[in-house]
PDB file with SEQRES, HELIX, SHEET and CRYST1 records, atoms N, CA, C and O in Angstrom:
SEQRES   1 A   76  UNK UNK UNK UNK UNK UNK UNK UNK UNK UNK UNK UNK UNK          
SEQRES   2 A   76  UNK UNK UNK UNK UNK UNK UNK UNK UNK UNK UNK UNK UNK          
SEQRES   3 A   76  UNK UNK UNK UNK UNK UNK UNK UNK UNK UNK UNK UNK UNK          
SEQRES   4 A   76  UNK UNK UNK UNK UNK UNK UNK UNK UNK UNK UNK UNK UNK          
SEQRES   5 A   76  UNK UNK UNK UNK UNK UNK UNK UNK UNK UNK UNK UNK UNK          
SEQRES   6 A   76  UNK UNK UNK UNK UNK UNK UNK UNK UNK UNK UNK                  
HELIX    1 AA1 UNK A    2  UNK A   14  1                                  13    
HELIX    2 AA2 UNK A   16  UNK A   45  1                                  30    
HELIX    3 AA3 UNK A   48  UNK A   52  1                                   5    
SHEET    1 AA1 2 UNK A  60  UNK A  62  0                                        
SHEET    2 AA1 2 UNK A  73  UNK A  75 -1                                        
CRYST1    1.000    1.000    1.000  90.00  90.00  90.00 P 1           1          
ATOM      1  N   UNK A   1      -2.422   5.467 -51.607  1.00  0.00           N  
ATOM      2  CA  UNK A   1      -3.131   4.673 -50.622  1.00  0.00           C  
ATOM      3  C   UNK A   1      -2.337   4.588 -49.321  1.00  0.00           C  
ATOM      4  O   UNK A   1      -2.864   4.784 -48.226  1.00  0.00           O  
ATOM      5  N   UNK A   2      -0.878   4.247 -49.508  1.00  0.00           N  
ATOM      6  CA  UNK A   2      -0.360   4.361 -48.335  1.00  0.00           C  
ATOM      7  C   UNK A   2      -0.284   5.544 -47.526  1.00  0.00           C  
ATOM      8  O   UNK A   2       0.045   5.436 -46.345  1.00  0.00           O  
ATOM      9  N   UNK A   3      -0.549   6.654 -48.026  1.00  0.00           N  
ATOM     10  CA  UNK A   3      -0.368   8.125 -47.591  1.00  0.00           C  
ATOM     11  C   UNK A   3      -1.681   8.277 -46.806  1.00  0.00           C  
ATOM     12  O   UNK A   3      -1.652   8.954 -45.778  1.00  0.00           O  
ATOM     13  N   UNK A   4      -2.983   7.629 -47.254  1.00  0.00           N  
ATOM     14  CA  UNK A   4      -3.893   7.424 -46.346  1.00  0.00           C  
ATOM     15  C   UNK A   4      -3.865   6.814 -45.407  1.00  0.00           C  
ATOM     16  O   UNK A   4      -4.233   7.298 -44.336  1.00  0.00           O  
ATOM     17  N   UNK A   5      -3.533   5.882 -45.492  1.00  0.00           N  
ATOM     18  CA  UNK A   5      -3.107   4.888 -44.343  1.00  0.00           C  
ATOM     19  C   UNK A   5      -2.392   5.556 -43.111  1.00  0.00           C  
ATOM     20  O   UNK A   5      -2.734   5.348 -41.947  1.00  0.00           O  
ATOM     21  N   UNK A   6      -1.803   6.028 -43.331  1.00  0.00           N  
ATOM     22  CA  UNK A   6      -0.510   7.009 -42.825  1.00  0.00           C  
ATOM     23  C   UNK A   6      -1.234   8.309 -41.998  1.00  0.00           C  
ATOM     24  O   UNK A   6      -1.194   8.568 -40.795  1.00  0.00           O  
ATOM     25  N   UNK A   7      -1.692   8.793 -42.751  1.00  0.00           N  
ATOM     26  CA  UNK A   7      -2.384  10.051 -42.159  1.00  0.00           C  
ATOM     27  C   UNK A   7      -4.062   9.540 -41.294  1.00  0.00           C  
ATOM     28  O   UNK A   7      -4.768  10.380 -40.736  1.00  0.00           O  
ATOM     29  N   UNK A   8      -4.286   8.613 -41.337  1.00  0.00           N  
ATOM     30  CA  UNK A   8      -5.262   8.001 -40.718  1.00  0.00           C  
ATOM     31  C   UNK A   8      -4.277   7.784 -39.478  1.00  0.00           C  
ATOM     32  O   UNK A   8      -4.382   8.693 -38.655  1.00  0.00           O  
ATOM     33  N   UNK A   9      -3.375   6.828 -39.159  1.00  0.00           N  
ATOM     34  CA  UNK A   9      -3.006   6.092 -38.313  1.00  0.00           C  
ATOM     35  C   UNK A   9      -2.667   7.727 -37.540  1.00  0.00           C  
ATOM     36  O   UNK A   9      -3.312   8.077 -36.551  1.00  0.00           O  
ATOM     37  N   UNK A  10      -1.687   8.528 -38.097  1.00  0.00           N  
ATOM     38  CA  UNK A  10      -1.227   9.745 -36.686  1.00  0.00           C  
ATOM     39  C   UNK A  10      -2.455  10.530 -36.191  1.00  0.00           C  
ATOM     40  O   UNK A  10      -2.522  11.271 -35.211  1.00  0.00           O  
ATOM     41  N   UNK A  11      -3.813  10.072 -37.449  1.00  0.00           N  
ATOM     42  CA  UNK A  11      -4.594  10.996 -36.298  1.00  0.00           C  
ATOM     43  C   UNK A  11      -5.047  10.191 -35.005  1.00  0.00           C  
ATOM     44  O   UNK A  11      -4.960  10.731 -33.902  1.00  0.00           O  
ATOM     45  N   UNK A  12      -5.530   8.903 -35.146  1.00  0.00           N  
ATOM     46  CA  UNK A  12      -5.910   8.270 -33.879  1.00  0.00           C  
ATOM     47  C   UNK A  12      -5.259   8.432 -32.970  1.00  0.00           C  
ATOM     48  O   UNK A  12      -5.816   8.663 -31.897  1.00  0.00           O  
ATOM     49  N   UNK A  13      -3.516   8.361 -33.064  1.00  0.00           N  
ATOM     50  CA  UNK A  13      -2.642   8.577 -32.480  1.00  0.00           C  
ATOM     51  C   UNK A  13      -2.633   9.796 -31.376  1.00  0.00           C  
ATOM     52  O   UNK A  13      -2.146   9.840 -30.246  1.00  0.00           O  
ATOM     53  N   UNK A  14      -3.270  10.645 -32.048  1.00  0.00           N  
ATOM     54  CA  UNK A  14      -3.391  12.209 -31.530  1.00  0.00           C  
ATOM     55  C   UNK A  14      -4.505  12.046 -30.984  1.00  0.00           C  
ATOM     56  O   UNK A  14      -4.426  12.446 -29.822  1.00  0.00           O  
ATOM     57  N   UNK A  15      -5.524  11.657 -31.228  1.00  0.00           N  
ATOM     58  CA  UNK A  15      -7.014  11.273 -30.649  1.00  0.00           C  
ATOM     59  C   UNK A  15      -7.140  10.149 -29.054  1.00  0.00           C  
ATOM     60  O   UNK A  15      -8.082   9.697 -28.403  1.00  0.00           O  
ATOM     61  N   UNK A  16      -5.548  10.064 -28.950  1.00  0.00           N  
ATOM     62  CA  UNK A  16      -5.434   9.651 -27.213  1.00  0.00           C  
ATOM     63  C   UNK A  16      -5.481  10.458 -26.190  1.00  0.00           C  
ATOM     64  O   UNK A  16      -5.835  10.054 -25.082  1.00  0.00           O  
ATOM     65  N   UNK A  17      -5.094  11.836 -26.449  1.00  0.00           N  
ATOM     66  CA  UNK A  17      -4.818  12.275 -25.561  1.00  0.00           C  
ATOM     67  C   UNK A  17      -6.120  12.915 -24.744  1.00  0.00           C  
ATOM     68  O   UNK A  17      -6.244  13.525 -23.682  1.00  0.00           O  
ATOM     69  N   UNK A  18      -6.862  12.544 -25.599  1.00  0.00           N  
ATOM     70  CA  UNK A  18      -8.737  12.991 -25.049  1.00  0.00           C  
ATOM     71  C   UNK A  18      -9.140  11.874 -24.111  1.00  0.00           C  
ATOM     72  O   UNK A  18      -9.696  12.175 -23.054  1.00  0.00           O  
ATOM     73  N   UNK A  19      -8.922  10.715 -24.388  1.00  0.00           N  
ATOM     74  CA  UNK A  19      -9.284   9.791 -23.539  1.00  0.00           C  
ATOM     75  C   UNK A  19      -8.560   9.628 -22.118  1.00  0.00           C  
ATOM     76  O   UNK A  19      -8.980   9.241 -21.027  1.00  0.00           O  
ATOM     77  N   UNK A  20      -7.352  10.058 -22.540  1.00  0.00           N  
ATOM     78  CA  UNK A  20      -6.373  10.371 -20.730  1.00  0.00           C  
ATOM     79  C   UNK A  20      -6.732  11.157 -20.244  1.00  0.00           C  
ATOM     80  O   UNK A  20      -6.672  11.102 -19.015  1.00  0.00           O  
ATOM     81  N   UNK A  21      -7.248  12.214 -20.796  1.00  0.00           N  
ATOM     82  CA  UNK A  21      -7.941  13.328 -19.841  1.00  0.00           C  
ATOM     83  C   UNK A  21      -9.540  13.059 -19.257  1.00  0.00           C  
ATOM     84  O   UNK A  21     -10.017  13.525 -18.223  1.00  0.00           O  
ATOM     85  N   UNK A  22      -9.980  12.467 -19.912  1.00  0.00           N  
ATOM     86  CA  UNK A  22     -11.467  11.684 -19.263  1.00  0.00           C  
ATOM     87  C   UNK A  22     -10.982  11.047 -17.926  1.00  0.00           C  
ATOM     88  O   UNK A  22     -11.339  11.310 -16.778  1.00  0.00           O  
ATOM     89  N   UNK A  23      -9.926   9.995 -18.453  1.00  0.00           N  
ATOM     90  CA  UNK A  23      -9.850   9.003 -17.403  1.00  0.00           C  
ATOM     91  C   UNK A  23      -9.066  10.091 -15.864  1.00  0.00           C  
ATOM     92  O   UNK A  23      -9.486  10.070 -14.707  1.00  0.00           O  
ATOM     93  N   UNK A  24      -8.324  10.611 -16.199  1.00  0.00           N  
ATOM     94  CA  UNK A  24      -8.175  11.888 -15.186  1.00  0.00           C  
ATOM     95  C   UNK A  24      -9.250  11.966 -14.154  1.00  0.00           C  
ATOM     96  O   UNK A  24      -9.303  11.573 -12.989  1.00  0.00           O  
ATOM     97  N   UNK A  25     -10.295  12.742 -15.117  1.00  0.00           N  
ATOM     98  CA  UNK A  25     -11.374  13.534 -14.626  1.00  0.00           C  
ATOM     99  C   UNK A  25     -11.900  12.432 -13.938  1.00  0.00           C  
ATOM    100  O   UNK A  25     -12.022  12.500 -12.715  1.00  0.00           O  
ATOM    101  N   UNK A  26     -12.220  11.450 -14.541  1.00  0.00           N  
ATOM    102  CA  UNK A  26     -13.033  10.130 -13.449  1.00  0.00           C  
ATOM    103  C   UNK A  26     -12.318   9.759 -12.351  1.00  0.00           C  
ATOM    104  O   UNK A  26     -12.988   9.512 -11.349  1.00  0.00           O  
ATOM    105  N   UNK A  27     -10.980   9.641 -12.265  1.00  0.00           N  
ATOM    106  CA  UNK A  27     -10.185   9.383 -11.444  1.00  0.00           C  
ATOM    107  C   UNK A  27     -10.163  11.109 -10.201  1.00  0.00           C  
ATOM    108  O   UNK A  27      -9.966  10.844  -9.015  1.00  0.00           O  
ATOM    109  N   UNK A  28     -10.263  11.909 -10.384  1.00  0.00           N  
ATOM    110  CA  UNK A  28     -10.470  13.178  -9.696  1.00  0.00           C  
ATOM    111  C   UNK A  28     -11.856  13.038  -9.057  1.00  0.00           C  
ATOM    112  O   UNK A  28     -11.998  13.050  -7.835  1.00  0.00           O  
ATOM    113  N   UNK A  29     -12.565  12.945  -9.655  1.00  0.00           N  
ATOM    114  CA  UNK A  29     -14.318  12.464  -9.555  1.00  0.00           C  
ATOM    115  C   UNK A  29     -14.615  11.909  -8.199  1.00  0.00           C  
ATOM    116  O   UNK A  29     -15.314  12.373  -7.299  1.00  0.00           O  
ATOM    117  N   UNK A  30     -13.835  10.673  -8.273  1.00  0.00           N  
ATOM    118  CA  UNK A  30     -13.589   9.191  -7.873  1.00  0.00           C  
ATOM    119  C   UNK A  30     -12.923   9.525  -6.703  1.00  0.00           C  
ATOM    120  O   UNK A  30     -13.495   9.117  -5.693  1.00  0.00           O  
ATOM    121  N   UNK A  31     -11.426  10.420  -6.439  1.00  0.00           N  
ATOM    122  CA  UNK A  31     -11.179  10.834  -5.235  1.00  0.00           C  
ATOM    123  C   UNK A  31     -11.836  11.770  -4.985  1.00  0.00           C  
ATOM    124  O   UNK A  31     -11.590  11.741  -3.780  1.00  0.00           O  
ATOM    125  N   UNK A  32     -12.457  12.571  -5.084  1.00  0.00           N  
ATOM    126  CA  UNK A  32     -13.426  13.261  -4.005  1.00  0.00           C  
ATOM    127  C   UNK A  32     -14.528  13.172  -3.619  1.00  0.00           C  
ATOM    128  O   UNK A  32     -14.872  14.094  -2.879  1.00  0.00           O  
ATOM    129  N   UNK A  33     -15.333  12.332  -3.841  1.00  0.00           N  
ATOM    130  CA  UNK A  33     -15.990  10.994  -3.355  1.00  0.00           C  
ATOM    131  C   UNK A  33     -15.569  10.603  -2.163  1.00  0.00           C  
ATOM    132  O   UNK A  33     -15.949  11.034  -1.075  1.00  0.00           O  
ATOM    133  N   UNK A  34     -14.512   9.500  -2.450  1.00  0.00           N  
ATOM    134  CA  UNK A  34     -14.024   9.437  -1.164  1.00  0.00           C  
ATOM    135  C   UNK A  34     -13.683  10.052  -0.130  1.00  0.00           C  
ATOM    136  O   UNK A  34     -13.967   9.746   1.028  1.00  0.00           O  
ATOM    137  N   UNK A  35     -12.875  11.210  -0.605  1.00  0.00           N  
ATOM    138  CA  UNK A  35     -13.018  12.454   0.580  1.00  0.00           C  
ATOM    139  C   UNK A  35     -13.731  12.518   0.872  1.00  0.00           C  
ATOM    140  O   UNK A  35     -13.698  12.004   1.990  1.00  0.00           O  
ATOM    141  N   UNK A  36     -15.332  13.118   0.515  1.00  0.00           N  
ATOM    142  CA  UNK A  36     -16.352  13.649   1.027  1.00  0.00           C  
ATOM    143  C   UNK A  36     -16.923  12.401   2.238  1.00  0.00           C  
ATOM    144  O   UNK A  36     -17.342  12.707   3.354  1.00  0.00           O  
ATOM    145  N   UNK A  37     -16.818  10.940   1.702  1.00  0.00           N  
ATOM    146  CA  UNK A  37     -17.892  10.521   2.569  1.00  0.00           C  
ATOM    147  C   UNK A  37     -16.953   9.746   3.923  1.00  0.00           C  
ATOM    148  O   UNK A  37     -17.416   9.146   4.893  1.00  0.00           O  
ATOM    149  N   UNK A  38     -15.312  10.048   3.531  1.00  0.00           N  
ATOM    150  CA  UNK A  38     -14.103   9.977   4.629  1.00  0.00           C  
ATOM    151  C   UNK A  38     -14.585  11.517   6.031  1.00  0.00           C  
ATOM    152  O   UNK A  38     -14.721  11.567   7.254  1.00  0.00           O  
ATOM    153  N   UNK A  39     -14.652  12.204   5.218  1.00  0.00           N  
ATOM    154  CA  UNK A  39     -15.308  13.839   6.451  1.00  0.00           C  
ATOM    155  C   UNK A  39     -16.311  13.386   6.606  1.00  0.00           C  
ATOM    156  O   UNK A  39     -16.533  13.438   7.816  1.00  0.00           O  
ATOM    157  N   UNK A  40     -17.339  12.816   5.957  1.00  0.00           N  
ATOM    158  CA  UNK A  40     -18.470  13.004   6.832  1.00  0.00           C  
ATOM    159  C   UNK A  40     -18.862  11.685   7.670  1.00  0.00           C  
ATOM    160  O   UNK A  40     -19.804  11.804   8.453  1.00  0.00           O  
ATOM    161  N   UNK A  41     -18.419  10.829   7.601  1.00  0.00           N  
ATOM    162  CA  UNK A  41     -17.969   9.762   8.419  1.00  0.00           C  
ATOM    163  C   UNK A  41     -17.010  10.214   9.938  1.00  0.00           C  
ATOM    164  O   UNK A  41     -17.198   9.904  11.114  1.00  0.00           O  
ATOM    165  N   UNK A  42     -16.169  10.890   9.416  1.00  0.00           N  
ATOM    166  CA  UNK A  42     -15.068  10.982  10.722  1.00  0.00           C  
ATOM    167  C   UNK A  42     -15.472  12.224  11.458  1.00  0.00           C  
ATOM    168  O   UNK A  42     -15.091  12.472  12.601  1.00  0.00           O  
ATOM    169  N   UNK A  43     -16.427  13.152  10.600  1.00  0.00           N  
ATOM    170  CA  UNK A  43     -16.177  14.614  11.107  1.00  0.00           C  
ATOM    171  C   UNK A  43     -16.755  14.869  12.648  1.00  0.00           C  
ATOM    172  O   UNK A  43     -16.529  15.933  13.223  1.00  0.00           O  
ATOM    173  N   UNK A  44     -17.473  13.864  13.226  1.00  0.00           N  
ATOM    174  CA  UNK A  44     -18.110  13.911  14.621  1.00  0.00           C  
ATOM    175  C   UNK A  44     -16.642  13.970  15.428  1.00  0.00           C  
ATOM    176  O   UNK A  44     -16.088  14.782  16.168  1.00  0.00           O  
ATOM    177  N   UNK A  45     -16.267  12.412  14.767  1.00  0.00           N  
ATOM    178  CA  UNK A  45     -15.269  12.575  15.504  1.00  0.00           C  
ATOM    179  C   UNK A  45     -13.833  13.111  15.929  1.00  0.00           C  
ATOM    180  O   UNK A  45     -13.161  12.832  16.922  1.00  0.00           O  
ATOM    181  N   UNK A  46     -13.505  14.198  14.581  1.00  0.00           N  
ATOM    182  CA  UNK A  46     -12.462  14.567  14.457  1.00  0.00           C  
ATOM    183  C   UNK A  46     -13.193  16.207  15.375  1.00  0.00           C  
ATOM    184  O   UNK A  46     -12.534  17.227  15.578  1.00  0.00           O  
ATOM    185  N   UNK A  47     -14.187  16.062  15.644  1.00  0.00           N  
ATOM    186  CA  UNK A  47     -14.342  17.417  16.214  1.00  0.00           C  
ATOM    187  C   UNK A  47     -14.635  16.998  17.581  1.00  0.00           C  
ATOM    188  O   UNK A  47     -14.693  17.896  18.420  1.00  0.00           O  
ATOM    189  N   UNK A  48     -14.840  15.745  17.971  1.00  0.00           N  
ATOM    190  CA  UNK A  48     -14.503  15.857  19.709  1.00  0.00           C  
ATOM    191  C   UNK A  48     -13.045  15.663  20.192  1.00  0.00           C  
ATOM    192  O   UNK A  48     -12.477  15.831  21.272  1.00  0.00           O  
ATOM    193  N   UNK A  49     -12.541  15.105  18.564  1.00  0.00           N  
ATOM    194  CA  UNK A  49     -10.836  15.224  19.464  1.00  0.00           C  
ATOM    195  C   UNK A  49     -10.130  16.498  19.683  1.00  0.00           C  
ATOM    196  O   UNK A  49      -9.306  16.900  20.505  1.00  0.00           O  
ATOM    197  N   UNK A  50     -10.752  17.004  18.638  1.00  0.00           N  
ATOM    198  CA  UNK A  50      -9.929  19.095  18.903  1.00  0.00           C  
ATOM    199  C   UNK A  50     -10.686  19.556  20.213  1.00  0.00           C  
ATOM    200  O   UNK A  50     -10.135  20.298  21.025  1.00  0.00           O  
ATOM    201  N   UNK A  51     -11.938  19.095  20.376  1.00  0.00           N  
ATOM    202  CA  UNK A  51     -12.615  19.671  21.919  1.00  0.00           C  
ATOM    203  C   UNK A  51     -12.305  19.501  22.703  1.00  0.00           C  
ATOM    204  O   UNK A  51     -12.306  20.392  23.553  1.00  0.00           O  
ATOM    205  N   UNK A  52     -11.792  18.170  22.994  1.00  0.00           N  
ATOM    206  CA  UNK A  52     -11.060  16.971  23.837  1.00  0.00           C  
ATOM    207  C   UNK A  52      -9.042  17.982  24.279  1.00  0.00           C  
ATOM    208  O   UNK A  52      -8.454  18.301  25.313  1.00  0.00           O  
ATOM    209  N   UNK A  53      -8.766  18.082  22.869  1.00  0.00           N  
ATOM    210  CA  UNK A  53      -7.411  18.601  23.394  1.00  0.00           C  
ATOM    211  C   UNK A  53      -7.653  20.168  23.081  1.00  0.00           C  
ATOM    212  O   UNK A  53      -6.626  20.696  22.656  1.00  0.00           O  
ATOM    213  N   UNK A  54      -8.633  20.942  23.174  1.00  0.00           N  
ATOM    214  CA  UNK A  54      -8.703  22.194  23.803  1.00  0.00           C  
ATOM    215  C   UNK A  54      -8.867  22.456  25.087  1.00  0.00           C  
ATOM    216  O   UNK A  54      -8.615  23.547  25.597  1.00  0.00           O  
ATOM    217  N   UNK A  55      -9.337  21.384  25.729  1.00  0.00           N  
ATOM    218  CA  UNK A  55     -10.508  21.145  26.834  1.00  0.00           C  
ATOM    219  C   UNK A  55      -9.088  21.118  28.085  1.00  0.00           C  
ATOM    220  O   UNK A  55      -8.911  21.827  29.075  1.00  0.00           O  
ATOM    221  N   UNK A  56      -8.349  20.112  27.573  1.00  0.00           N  
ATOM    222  CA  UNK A  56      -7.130  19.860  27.930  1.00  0.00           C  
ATOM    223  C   UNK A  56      -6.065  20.460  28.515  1.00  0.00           C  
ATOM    224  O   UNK A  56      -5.650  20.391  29.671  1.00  0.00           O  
ATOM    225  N   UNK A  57      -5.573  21.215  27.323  1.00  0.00           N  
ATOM    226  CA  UNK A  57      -4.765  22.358  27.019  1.00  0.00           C  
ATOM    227  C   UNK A  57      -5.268  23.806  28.174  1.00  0.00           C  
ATOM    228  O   UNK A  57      -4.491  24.678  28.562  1.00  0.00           O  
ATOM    229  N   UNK A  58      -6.848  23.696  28.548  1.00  0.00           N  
ATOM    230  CA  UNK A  58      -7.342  24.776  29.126  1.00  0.00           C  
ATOM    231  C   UNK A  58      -7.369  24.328  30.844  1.00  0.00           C  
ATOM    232  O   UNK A  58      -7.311  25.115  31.789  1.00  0.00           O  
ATOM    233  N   UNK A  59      -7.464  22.976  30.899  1.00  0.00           N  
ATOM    234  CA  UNK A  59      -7.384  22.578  32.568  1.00  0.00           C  
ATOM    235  C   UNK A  59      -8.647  22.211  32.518  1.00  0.00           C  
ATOM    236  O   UNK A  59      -9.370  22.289  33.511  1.00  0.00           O  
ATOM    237  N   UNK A  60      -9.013  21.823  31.499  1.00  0.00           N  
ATOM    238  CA  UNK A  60     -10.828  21.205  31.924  1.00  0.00           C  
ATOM    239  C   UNK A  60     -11.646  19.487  32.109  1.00  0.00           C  
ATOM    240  O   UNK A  60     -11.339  18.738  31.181  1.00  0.00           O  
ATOM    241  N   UNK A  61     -12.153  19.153  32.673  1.00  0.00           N  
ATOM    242  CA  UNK A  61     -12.738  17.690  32.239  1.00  0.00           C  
ATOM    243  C   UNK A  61     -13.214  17.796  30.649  1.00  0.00           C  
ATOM    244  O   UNK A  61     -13.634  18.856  30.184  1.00  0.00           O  
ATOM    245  N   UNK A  62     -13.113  16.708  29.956  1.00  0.00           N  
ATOM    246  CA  UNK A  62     -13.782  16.542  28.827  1.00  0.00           C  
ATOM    247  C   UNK A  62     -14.875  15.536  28.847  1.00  0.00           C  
ATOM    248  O   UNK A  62     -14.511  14.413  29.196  1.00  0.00           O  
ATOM    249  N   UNK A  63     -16.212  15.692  28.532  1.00  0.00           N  
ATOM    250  CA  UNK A  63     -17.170  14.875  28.486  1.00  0.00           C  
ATOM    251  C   UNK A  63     -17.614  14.072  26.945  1.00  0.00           C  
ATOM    252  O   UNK A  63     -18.213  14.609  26.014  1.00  0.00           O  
ATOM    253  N   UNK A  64     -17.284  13.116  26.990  1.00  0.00           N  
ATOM    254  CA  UNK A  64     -17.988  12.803  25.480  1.00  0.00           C  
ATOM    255  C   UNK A  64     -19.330  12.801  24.917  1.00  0.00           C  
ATOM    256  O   UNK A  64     -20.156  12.255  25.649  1.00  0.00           O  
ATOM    257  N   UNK A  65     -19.825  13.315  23.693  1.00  0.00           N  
ATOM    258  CA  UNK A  65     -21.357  13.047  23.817  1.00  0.00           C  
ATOM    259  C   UNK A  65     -21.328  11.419  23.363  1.00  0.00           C  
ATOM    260  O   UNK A  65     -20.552  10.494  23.128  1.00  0.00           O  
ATOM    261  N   UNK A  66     -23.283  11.897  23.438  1.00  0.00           N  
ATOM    262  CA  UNK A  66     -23.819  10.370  23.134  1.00  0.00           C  
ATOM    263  C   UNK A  66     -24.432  10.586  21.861  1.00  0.00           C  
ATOM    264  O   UNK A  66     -25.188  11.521  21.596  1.00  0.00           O  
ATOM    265  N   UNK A  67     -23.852   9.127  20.619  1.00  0.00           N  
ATOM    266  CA  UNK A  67     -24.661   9.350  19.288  1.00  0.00           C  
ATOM    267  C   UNK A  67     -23.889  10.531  18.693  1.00  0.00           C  
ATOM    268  O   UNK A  67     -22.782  10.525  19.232  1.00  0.00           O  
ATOM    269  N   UNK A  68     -23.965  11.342  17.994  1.00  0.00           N  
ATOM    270  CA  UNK A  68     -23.627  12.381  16.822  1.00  0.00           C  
ATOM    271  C   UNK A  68     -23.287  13.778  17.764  1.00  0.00           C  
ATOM    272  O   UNK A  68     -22.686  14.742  17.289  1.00  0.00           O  
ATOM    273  N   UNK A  69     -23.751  13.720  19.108  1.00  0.00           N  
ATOM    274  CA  UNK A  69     -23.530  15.198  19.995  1.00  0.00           C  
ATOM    275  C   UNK A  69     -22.207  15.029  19.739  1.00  0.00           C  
ATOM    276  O   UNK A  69     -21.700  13.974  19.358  1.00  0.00           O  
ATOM    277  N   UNK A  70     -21.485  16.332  19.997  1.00  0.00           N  
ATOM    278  CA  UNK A  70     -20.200  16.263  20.079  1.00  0.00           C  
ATOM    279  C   UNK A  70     -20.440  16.403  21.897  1.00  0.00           C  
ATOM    280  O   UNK A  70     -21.480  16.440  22.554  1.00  0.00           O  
ATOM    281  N   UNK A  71     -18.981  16.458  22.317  1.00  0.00           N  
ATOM    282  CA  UNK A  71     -18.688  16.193  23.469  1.00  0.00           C  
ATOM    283  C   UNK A  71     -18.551  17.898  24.252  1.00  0.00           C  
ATOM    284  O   UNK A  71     -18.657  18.870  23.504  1.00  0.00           O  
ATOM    285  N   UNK A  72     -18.307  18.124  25.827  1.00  0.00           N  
ATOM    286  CA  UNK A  72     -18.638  19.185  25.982  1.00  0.00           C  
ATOM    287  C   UNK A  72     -17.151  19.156  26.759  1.00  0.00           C  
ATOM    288  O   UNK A  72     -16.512  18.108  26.670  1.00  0.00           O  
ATOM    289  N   UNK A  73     -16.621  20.194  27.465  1.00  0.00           N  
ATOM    290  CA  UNK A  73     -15.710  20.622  27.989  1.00  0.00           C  
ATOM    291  C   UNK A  73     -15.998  21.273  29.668  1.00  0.00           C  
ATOM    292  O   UNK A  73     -16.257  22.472  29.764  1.00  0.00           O  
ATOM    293  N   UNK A  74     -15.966  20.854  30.280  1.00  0.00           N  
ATOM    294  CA  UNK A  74     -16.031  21.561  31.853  1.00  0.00           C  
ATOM    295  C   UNK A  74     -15.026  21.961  32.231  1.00  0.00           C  
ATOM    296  O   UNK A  74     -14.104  21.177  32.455  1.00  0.00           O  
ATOM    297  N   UNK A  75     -14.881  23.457  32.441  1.00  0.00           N  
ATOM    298  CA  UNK A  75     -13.276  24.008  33.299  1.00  0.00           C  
ATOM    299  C   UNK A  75     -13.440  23.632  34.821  1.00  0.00           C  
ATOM    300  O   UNK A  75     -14.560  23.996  35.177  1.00  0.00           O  
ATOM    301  N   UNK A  76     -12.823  23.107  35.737  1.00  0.00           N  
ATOM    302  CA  UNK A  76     -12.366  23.173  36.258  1.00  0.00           C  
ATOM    303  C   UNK A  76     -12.303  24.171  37.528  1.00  0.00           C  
ATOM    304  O   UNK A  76     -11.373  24.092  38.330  1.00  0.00           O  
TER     305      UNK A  76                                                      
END                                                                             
């Protein structure tokens, strides 16, 4: 009886390492999620700031858009 006992208890034991890997995967899940709706939140604006310091870098006015346009660049 105790030998059952015994060989019961190391399998549960062994039967953890399935559940850390779930919680992983939810946790992976879970950050890219957030990524995704971090880019698509910022991505207007992370693309008038590269326009902004190309625009720059080239000798140009930078114009910002209005709403979701991105912004435009005039040389100079």
């Amino acid at each position: 009886m105790l030998s059952l006992y015994t060989n019961l208890a190391a399998r549960l034991q062994r039967n953890e390492q399935g559940a850390t890997a779930v919680e992983y995967g939810i946790m992976v899940g879970l950050i890219a999620v957030v990524i995704i709706v971090a880019v698509s939140l910022l991505g207007t604006t992370l693309q008038d700031m590269f326009v902004q310091v190309q625009c720059k870098i080239g000798g140009g006015v930078f114009t910002p858009g209005v709403g979701a346009a991105s912004g435009t660049c005039v040389q100079s």
